[in-house]
Backbone as CSV, one residue per row, in Angstrom:
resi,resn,N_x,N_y,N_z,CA_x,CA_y,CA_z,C_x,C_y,C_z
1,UNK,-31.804,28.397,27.905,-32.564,29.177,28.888,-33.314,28.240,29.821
2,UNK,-33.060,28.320,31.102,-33.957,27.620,31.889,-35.609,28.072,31.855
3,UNK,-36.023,26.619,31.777,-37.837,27.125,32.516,-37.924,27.386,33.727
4,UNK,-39.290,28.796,33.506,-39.723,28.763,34.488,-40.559,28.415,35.448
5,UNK,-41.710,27.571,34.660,-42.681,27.240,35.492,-44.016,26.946,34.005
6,UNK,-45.426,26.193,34.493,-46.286,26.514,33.870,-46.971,27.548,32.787
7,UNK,-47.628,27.157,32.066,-47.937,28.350,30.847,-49.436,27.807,31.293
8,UNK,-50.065,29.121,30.630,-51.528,29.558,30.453,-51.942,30.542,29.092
9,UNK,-52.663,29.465,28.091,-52.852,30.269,26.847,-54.484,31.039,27.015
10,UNK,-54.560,31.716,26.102,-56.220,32.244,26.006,-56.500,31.462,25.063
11,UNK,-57.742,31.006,24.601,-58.541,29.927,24.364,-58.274,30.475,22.376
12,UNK,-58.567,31.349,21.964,-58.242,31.582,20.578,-56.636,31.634,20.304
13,UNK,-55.844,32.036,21.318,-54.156,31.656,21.156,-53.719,30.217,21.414
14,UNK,-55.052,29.457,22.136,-54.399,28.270,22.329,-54.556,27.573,20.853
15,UNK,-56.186,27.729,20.300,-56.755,27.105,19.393,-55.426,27.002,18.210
16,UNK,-54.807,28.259,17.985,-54.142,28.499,16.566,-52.695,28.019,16.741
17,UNK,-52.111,27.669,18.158,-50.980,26.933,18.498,-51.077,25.840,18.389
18,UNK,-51.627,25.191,18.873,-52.110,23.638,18.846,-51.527,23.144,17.731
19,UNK,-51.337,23.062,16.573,-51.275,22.437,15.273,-49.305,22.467,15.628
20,UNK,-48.385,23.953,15.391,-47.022,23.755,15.380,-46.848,22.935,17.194
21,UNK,-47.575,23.346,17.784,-46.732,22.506,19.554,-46.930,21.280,19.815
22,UNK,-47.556,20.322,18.593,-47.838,18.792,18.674,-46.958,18.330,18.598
23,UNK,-46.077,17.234,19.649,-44.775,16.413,19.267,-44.716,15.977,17.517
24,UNK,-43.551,16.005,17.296,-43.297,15.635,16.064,-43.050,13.930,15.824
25,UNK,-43.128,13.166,14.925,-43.227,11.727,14.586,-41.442,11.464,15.360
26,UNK,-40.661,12.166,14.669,-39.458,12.311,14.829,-38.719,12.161,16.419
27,UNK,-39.495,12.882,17.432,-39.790,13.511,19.159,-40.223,12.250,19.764
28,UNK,-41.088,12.271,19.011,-42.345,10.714,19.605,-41.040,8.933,19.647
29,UNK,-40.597,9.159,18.779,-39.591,7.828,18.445,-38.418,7.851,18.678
30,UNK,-38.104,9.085,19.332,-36.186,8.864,19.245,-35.852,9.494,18.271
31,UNK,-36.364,9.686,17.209,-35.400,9.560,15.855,-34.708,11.032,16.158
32,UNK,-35.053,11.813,16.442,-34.344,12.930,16.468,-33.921,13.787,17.929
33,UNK,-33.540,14.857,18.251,-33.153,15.589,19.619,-34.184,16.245,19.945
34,UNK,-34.555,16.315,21.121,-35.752,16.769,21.841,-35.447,18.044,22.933
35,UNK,-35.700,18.953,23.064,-35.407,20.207,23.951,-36.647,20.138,24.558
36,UNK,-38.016,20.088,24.417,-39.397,20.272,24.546,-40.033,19.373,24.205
37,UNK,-41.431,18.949,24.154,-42.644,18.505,23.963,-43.475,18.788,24.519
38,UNK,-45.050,19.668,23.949,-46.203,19.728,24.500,-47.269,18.474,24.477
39,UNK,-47.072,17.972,25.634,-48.156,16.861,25.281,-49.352,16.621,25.375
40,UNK,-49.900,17.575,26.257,-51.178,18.105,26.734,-51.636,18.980,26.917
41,UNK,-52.770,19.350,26.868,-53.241,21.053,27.644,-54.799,20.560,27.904
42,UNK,-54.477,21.206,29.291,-55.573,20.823,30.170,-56.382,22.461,30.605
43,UNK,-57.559,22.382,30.374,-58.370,23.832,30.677,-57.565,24.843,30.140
44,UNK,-56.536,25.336,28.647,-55.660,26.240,28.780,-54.428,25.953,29.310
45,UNK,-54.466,24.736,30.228,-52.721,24.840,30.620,-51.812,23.943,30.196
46,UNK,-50.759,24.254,29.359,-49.898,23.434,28.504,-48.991,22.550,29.425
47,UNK,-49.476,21.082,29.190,-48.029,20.140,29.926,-47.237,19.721,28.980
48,UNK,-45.978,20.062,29.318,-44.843,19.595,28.478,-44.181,18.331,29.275
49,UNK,-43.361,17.663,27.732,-42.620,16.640,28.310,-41.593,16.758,30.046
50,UNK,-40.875,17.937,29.998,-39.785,18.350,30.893,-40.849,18.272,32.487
51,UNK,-41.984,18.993,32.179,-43.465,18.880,32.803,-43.119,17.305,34.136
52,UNK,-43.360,16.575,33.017,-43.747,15.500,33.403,-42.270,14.427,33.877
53,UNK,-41.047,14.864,33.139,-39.708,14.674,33.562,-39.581,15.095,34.892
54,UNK,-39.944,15.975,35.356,-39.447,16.831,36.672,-40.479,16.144,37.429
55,UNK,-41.764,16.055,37.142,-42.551,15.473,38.129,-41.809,14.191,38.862
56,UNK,-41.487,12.917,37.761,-41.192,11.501,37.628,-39.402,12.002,38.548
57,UNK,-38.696,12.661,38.475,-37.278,12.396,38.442,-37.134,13.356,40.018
58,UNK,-38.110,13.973,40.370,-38.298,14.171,41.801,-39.170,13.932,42.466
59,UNK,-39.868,12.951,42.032,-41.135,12.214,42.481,-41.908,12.620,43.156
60,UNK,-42.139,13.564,42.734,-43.823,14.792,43.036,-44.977,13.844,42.487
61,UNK,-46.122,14.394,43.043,-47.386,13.634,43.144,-47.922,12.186,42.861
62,UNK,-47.017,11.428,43.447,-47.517,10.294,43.045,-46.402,9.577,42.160
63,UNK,-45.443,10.067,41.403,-44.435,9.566,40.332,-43.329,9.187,41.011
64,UNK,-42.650,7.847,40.607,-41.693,7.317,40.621,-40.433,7.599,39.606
65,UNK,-39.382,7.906,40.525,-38.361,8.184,39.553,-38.219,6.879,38.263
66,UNK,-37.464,7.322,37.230,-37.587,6.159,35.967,-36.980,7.175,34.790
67,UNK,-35.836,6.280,34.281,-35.172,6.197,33.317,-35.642,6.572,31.489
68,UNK,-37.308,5.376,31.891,-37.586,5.489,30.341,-38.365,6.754,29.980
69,UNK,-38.968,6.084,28.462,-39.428,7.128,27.993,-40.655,7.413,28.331
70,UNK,-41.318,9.124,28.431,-42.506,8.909,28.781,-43.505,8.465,27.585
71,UNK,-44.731,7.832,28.642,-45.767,7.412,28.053,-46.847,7.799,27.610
72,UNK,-47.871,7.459,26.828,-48.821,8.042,27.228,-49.804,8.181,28.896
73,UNK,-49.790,7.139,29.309,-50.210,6.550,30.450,-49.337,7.892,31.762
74,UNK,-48.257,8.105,31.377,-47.672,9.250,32.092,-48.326,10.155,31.806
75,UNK,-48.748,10.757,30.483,-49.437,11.773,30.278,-50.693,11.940,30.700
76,UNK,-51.308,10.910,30.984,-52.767,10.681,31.627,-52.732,11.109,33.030
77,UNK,-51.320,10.676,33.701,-51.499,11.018,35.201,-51.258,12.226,35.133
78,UNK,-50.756,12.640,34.986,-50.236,13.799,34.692,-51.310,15.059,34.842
79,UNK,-52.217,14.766,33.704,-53.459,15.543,33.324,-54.408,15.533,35.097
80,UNK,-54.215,14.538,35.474,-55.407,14.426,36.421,-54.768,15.018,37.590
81,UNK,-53.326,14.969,37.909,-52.164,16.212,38.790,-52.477,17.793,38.401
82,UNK,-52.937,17.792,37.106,-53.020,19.804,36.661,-54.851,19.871,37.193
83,UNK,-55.679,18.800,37.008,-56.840,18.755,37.522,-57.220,19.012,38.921
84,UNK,-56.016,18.210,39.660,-56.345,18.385,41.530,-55.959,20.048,41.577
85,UNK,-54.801,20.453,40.898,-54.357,20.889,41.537,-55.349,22.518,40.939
86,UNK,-56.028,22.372,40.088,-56.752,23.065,39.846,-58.275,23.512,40.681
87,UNK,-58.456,22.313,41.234,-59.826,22.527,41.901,-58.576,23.053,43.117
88,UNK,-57.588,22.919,43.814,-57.010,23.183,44.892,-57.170,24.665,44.785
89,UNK,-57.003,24.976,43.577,-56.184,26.651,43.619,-58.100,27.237,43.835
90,UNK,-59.196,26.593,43.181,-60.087,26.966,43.280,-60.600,27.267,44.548
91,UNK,-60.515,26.078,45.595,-60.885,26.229,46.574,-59.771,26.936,47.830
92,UNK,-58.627,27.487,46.769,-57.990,28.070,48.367,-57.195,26.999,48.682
93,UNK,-57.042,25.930,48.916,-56.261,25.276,49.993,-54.786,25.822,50.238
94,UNK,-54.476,26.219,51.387,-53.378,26.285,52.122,-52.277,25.641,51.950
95,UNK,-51.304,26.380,51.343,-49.789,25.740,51.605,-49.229,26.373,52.811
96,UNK,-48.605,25.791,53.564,-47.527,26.283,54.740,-46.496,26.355,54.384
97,UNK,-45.642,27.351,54.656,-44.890,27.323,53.869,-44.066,27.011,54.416
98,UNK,-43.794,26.608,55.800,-43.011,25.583,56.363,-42.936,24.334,55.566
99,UNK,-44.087,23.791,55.531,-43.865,21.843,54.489,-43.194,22.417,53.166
100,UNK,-43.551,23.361,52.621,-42.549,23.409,51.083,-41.455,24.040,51.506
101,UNK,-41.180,24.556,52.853,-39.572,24.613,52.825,-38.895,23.180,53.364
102,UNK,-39.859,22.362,54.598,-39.369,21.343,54.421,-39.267,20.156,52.987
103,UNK,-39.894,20.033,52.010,-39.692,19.625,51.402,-38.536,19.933,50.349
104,UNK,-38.460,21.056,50.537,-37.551,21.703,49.494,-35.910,20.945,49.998
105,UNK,-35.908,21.086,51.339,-34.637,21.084,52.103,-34.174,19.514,52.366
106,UNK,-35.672,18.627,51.936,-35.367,17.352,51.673,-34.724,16.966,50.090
107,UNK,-35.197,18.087,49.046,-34.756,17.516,48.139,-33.221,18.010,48.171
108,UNK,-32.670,19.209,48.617,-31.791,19.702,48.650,-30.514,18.582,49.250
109,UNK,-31.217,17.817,50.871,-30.634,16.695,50.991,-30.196,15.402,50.094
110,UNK,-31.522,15.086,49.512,-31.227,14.157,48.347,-29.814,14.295,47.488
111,UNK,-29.978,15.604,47.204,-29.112,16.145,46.087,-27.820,16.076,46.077
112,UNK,-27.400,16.257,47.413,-25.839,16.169,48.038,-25.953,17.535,48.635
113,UNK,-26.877,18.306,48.819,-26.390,19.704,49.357,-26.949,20.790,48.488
114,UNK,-27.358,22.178,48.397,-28.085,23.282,48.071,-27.082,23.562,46.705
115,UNK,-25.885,23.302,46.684,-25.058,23.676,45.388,-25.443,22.234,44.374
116,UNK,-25.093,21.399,44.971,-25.727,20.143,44.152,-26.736,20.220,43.499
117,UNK,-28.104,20.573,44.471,-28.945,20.643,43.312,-29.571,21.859,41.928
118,UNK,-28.660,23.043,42.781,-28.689,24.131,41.690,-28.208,23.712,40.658
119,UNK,-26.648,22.932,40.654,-26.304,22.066,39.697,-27.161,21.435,38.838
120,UNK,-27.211,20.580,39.189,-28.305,19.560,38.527,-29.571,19.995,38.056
121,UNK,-30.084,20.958,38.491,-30.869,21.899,37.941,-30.746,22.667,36.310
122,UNK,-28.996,23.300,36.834,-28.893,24.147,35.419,-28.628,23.260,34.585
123,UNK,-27.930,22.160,34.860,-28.007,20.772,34.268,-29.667,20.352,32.950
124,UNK,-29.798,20.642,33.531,-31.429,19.791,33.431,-32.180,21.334,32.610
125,UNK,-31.758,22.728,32.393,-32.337,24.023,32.273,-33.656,24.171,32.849
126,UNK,-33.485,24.093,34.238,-34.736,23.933,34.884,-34.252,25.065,35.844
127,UNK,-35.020,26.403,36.204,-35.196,27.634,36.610,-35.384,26.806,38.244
128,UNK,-34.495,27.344,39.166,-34.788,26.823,40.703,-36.321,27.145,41.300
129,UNK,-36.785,28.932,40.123,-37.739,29.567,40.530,-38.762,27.909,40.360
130,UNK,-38.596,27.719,39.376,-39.629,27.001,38.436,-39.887,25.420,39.337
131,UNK,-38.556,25.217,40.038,-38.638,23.404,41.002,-39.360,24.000,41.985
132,UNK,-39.047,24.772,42.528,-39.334,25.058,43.721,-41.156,25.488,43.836
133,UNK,-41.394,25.944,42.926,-42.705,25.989,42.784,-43.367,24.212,42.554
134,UNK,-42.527,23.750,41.723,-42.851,22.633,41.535,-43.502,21.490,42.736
135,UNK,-42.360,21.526,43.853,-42.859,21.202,44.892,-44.199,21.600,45.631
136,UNK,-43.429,23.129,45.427,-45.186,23.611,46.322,-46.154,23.630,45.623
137,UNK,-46.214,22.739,44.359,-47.535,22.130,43.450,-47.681,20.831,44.326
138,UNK,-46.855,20.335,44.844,-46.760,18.754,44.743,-47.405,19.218,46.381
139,UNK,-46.932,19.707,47.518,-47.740,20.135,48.851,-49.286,20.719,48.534
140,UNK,-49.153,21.204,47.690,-50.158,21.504,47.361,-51.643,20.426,47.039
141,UNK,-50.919,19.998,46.657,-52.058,18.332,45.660,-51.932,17.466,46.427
142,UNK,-51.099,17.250,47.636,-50.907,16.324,49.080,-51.934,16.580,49.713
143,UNK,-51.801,18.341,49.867,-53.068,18.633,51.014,-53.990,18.522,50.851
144,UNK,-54.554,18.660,49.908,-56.049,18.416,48.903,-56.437,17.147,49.025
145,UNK,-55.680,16.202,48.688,-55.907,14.868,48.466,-56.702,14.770,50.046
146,UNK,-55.641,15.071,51.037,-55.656,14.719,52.656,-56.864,15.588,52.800
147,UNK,-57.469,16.461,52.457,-58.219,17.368,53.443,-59.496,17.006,52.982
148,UNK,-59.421,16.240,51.016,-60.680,16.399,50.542,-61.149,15.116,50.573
149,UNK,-60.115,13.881,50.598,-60.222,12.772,50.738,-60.289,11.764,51.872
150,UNK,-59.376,12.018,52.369,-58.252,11.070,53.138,-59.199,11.470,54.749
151,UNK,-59.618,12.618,54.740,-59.922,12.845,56.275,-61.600,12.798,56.124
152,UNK,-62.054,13.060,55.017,-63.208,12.275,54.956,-63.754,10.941,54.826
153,UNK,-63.016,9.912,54.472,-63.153,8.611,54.251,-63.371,8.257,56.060
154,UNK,-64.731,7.162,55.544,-65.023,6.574,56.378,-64.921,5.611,57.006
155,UNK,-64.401,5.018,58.280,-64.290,3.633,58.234,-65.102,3.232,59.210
156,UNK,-65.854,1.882,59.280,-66.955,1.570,60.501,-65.843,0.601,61.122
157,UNK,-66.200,0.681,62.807,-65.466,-0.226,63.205,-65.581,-1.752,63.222
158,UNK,-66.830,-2.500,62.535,-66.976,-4.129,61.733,-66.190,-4.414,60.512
159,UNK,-65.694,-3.073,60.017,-64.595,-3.369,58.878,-63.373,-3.043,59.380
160,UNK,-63.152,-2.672,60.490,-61.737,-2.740,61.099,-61.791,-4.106,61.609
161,UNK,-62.140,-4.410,62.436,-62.588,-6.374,63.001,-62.254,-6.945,61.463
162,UNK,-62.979,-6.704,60.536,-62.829,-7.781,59.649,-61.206,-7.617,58.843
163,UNK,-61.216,-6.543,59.121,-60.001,-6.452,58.239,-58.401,-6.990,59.286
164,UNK,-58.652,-6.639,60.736,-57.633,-7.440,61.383,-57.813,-8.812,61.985
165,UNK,-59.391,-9.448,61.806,-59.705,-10.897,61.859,-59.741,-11.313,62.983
166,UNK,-60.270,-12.525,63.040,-60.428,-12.596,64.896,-59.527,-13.029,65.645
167,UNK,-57.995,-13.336,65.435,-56.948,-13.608,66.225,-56.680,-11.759,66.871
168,UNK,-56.634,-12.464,68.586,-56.256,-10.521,68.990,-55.395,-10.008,68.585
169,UNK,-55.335,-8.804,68.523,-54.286,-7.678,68.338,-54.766,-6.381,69.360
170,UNK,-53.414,-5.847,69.291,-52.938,-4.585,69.531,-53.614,-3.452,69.255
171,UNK,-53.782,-2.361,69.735,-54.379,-1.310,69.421,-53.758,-0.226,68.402
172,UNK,-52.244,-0.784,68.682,-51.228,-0.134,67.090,-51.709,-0.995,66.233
173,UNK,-52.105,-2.756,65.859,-52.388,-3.372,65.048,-53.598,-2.796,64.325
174,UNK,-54.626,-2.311,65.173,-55.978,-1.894,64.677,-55.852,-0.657,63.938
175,UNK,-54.948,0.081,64.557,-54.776,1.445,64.057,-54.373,1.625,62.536
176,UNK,-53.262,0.677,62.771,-52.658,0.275,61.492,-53.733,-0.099,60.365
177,UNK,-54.477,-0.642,60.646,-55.731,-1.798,59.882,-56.846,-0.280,59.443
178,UNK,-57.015,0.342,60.487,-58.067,1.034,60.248,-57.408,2.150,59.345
179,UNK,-55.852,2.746,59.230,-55.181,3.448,58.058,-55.377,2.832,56.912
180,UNK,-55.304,1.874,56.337,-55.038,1.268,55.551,-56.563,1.103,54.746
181,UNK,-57.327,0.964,55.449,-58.791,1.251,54.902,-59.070,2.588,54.724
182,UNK,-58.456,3.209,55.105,-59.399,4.475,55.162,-58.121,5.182,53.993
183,UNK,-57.215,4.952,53.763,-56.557,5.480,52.630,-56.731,4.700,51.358
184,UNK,-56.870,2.877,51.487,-58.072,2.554,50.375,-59.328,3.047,50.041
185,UNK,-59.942,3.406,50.955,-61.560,4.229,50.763,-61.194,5.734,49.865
186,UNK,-60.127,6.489,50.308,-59.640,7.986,49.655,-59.394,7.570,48.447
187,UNK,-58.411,6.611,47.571,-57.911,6.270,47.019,-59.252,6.078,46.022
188,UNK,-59.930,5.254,46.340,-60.787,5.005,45.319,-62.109,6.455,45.356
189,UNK,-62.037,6.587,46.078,-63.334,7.971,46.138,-62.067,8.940,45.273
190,UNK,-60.813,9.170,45.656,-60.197,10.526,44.588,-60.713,9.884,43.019
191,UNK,-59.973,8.425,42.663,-60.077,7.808,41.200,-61.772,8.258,40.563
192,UNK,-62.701,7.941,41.344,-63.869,8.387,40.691,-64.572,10.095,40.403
193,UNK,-63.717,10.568,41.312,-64.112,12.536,41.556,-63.105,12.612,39.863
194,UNK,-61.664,11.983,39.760,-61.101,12.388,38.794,-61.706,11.908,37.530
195,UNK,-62.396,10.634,37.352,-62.629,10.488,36.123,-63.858,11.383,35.840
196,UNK,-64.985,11.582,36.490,-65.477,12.509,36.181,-65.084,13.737,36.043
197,UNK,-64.081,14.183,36.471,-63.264,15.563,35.960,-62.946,15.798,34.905
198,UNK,-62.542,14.132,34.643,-61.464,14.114,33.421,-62.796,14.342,32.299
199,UNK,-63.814,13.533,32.019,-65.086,13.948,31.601,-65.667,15.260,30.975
200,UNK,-65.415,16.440,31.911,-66.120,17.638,32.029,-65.043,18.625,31.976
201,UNK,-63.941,17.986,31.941,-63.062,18.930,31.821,-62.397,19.540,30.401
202,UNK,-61.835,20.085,29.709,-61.459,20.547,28.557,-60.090,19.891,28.569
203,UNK,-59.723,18.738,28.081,-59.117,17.807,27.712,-58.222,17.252,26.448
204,UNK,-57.075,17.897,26.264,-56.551,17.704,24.481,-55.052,16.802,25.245
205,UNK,-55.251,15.520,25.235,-53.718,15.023,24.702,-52.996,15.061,23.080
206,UNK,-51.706,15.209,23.356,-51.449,14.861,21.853,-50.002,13.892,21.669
207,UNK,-50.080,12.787,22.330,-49.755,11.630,22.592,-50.023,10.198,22.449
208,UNK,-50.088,9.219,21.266,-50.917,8.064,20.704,-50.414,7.065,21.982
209,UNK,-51.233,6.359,22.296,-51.456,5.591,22.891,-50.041,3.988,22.951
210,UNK,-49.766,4.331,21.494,-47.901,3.626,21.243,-47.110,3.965,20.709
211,UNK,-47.056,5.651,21.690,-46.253,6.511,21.235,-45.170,6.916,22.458
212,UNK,-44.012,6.804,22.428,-42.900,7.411,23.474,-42.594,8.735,23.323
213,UNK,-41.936,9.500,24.236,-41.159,10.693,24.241,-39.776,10.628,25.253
214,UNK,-39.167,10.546,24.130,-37.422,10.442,25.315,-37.395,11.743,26.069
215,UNK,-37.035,11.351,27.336,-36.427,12.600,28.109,-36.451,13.781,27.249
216,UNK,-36.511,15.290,28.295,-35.716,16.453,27.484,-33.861,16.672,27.650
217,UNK,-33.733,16.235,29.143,-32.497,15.848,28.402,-31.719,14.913,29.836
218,UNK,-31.051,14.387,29.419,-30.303,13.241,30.144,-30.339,12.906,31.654
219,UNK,-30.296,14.455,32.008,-30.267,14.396,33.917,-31.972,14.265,34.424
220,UNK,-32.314,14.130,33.553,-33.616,13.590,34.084,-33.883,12.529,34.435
221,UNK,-32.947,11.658,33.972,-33.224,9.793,34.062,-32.536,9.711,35.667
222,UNK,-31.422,10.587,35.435,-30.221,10.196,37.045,-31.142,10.739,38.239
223,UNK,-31.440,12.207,37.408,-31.764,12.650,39.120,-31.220,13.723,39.795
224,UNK,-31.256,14.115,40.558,-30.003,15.067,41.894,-30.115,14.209,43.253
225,UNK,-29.144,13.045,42.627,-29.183,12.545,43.531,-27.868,11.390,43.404
């Protein structure tokens, strides 16, 4: 059966699940076949391995496609992706639904074409309903980043000078110089909003620190692509 998308437990259904939805020793090492893994749940919301496969193997928020197994360190980013995207849904932010059809129609390109990646999809038992949302998680946690970060970061113009030095340049050179600061400035102002999130937030990994989880299943490493 393909997935469809995210789960949301109630807090006494989550409590009494918790114990059977912990990867098994077996899951964690290879030793055995893997369909699933819950590796986290963040405020109520369960991330599974496939979760975090689909993120990495269509390189939504931040993830690089990759072969191996996930990590814990994957599971960490991971957590702080269900976090943005949580204060997002809080505050409203706007998807267009133009960018998630353009994005969609980029991955569709990737793929070889709209049959390709349905393919590779049922391939993978991943619900189109379920990618496609996926993305418009990933536009979603773009815009946020950009609207809450990125366009607030400040840059003075003595740290543009210093940062393109006193041989002249160009006004594309400066421009360039003054991006580059001001998406270092976002960059580190998001890292500190998240660790305090991560803090205050209701927080259960269940992933050891030198512990793996192989793929859920094979077309996750390739891709649709």
């Amino acid at each position: 059966m393909a997935r469809v998308g995210p789960r949301l437990l109630g807090v006494s259904c989550l409590a009494a699940l918790l114990p059977a939805l912990a990867v098994t020793g077996a899951a964690r090492t290879g030793g055995g076949q893997l369909a699933d893994a819950v590796l986290a749940v963040v405020d109520a919301e369960i991330v599974t391995a496939s979760d975090i496969a689909l993120a990495r193997v269509l390189a939504l928020h931040g993830f690089t496609p990759s072969a191996s197994p996930i990590e814990a360190a994957d599971v960490g980013r991971y957590v702080r992706v269900v976090l943005v995207l949580g204060e997002a849904r809080r505050l409203a932010i706007d998807v267009p639904a133009a960018e998630v059809d353009d994005a969609w129609q980029s991955l569709e390109t990737r793929a070889g074409g709209p049959a390709a990646l349905d393919a590779w999809l049922r391939a993978v038992a991943v619900s189109s309903a379920w990618a496609r949302r996926a993305v418009e998680a990933h536009v979603r946690w773009r815009r946020f980043i950009q609207l809450r970060f990125v366009e607030l970061a400040f840059v003075a113009p003595d740290e543009v000078a210093d940062e393109v030095g006193s041989a002249p340049v160009d006004a594309e050179a400066r421009a360039r110089a003054y991006e580059r600061l001001r998406q270092a400035k976002a960059e580190r102002a998001l890292s500190e909003w998240l660790d305090a999130r991560v803090k205050h937030a209701s927080v259960r990994t269940l992933l050891g620190a030198d512990e793996r989880v192989p793929l859920p299943f094979a077309g996750f490493a390739t891709g649709p692509r």
